[in-house]
N, C-alpha and C positions, 0 to 999 in steps of 0.2 A: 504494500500500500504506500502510495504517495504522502507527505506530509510537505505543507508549505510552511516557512519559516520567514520573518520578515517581511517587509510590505515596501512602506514607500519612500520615495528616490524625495531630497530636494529641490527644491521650485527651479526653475530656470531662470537666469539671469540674462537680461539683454546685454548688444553688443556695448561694449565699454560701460558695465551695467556697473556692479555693487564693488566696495573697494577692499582687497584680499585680506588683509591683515590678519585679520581674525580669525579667518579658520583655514586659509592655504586657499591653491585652486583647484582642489579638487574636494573642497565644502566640507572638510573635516580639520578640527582642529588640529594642530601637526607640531604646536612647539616643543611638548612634553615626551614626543612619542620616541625619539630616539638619544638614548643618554649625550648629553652634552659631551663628552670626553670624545666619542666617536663621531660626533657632529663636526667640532673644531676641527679632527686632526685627519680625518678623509673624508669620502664624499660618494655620494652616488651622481654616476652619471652615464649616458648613451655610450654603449662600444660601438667603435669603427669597424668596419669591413674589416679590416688589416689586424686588429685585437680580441676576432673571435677565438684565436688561439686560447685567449686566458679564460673564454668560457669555456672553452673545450676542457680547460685543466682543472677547471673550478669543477665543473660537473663530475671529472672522474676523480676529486678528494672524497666527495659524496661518499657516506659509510652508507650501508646496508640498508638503515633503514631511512635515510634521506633520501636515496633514490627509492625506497619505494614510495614516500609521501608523494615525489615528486614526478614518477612516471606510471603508478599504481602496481608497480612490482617492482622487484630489484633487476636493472637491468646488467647486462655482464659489459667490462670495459669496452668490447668490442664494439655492442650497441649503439656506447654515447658518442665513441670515436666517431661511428658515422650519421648519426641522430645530427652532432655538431656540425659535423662537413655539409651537411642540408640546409643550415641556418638560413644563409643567405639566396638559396636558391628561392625558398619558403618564403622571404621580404619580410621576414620577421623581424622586431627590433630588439633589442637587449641592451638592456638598463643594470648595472650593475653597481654593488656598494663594493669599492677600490680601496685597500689599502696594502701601500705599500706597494703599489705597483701590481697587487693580486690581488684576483676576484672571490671576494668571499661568501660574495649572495647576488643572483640575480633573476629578474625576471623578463620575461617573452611575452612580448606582442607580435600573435602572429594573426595577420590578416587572412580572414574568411571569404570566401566567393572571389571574384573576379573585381579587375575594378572598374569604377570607385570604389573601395571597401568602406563598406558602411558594418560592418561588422567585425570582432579580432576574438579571441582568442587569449587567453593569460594565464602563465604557468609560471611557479616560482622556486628557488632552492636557497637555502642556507645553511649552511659548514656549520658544523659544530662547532661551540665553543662562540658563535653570534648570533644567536637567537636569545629570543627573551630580551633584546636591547631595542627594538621599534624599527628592526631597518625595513623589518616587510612591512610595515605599515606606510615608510616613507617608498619603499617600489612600488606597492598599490598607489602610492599619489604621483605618481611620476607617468605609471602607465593610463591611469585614467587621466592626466591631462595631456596627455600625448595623441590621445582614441578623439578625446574632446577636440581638438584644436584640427582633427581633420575630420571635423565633421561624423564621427561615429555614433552610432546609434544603442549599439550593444556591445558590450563586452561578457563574454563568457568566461565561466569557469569551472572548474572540475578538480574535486578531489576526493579522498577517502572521509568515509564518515570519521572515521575518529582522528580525522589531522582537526583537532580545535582549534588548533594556531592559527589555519587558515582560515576556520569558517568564521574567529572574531575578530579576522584583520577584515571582511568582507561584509561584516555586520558593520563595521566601523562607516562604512561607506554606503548605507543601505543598499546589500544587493538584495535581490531576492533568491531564498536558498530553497531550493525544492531538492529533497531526502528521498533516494530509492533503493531501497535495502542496505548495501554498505558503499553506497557514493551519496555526496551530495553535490548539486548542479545547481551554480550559481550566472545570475546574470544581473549586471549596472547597466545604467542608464544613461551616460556621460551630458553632460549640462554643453547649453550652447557656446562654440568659444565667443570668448570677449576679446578686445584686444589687449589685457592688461594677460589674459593667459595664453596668449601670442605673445604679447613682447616676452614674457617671463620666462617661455621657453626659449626664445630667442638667445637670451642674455643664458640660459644653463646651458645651450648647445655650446655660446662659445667660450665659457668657463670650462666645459667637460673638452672641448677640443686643446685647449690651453693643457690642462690637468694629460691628456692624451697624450700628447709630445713630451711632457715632462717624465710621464712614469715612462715613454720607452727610450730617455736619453739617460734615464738610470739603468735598465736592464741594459742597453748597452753599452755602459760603462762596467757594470758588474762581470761581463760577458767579455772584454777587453783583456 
């Protein structure tokens, strides 16, 4: 039997509507959510074509039972080897929390149907030893103002019934979670973009491109 869980999405804001401060742009309050220690000293932001590699390595740290949270079984290295090598063919995006030049937690937006994609997709992973600090709650805001700003309608998602973690990073955000024996399937409603979350993205694109050059002029110093 089906069970519905949560209900509903926040109002929509017109273009250059309401002013962020307050609760982020993706209508959840965001300042508390990841410890200030890891705020200050890394960051999340978009990988480049050229730095899926670090997803690719981030995924196969994944112990046992993070890859199953994260692909509803555990899959064998082989797998993620080339689950990853498809990234880019898929136009998926991936958002990742960076430290130290390594990916410790990231999430995927992979677009649905054909385009325009009015529809994506959202799957997430995080290493052991950084969970419980709020970083999935800042990748949930990062991918829903990402789905927003083109225009998306739905964002999907899918996990195991007893990943909790996930299901109250997504309660956080009013999805709506609908429960079928041991998944539950969630779907957001991403709010109109404004141009205050255009420009917003704008200015993280080219902070995380900065941040981009930076961590690979260390690995290839380290690498020297």
């Amino acid at each position: 039997m089906t069970t519905y869980v949560a209900a509903q999405h926040g109002s929509r804001d017109s273009f250059c509507g309401a002013p962020i401060a307050e609760t982020g742009l993706a209508g959840v309050r965001l300042e508390n959510s990841m410890s200030q220690d890891r705020m200050i000293k890394h960051q999340i932001r978009k990988l480049w074509p050229a730095e899926l590699g670090l997803y690719r390595e981030h995924m196969l740290r994944l112990d046992k039972e993070a890859r199953r949270l994260r692909f509803g079984r555990a899959p064998s290295d082989a797998f993620i080897e080339t689950y990853a090598a498809g990234v880019n063919d898929l136009k998926s995006l991936v958002f990742a929390y960076v430290e130290d030049g390594v990916v410790r937690a990231a999430a995927e937006l992979r677009p649905m149907g054909s385009a325009p994609y009015r529809e994506a997709e959202a799957a997430f992973s995080v290493e052991q030893g950084y969970r419980d600090e709020g970083i999935g709650t800042e990748l949930m805001a990062r991918v829903i103002q990402t789905a927003r700003n083109r225009a998306m309608t739905r964002i999907y998602l899918n996990c195991l019934l007893e990943n909790k973690k996930m299901r109250a990073i997504a309660k956080k955000f009013d999805a709506v979670l609908r429960i079928n024996q041991d998944e539950v399937f969630g779907e957001l409603a991403p709010a109109t973009p404004t141009c205050f979350s255009i420009w917003h993205e704008m200015i993280e694109t080219e902070t995380g491109f900065v941040a981009a050059v930076l961590d690979l002029q260390k690995r290839l110093l380290r690498a020297a």
